[in-house]
C-alpha positions as CSV (number, residue, x, y, z in Angstrom):
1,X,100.8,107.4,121.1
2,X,103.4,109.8,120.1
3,X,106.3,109.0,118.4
4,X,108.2,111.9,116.8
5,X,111.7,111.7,117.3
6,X,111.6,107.8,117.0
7,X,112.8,106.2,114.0
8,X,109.9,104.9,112.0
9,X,109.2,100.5,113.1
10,X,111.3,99.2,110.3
11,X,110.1,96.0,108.3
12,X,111.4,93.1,106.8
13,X,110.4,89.9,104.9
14,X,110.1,87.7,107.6
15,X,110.8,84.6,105.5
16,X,114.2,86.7,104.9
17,X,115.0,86.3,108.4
18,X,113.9,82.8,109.4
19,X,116.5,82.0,106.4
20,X,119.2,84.1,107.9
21,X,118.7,82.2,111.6
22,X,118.9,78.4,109.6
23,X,122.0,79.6,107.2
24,X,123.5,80.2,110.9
25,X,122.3,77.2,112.4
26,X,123.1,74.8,109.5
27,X,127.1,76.7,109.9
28,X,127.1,75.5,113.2
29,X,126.5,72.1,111.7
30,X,122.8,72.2,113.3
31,X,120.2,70.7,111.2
32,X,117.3,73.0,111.9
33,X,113.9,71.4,110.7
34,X,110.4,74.1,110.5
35,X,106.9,72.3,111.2
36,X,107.8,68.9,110.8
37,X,104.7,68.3,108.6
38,X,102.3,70.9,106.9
39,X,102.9,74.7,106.8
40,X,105.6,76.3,108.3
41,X,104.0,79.5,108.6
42,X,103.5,79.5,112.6
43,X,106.3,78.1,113.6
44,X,108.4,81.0,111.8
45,X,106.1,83.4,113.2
46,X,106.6,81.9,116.4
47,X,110.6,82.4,115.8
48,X,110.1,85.6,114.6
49,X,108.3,86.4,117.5
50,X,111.3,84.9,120.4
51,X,113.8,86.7,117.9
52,X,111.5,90.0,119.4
53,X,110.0,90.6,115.0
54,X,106.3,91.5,115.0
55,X,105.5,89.5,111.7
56,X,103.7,91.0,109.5
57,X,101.6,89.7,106.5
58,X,102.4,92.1,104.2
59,X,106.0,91.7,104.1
60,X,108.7,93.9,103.4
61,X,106.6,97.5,103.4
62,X,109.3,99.3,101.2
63,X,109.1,97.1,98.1
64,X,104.8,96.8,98.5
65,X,105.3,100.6,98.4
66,X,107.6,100.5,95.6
67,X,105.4,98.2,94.1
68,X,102.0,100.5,94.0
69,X,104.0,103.1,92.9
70,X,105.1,101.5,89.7
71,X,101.4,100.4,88.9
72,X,100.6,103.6,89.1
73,X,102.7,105.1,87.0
74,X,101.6,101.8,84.4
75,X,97.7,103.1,84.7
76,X,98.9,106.7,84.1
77,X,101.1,105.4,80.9
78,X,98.2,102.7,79.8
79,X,94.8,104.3,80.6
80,X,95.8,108.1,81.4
81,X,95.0,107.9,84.9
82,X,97.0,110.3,86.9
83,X,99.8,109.0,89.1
């Protein structure tokens, strides 16, 4: 599928944004409770998902890129290795 012209999908740390939604339910005096036992990992995706956010593993993508690009430039400092 095409998509020049279109913005690229941007990304975000979805733990970011299930924070966000309880900061704004606990100011409306809510007391919002995730997974009442165990991990709350589906659940928030499952709010990510009603909230229309394709969770994603991986995070914010920015900062992973960020990330491997300041290793790189470690290994090319440390061991020579060209960025």
């Amino acid at each position: 599928m095409d998509r020049s012209g279109e913005p690229p999908d941007e990304t975000y740390n979805p733990w970011s944004i299930v924070n966000l939604v309880f900061q704004h339910l606990a100011a409306e005096g809510l007391h919002p409770i995730l997974g009442d036992a165990g991990d709350p990992g589906a659940p928030a995706a499952d709010l990510l998902r009603c909230l229309g956010i394709r969770p994603a593993p991986e995070g914010n993508q920015q900062l992973t890129q960020d990330t491997r690009r300041h290793l790189a430039e470690i290994r090319a400092a440390v061991l020579g290795e060209p960025p």
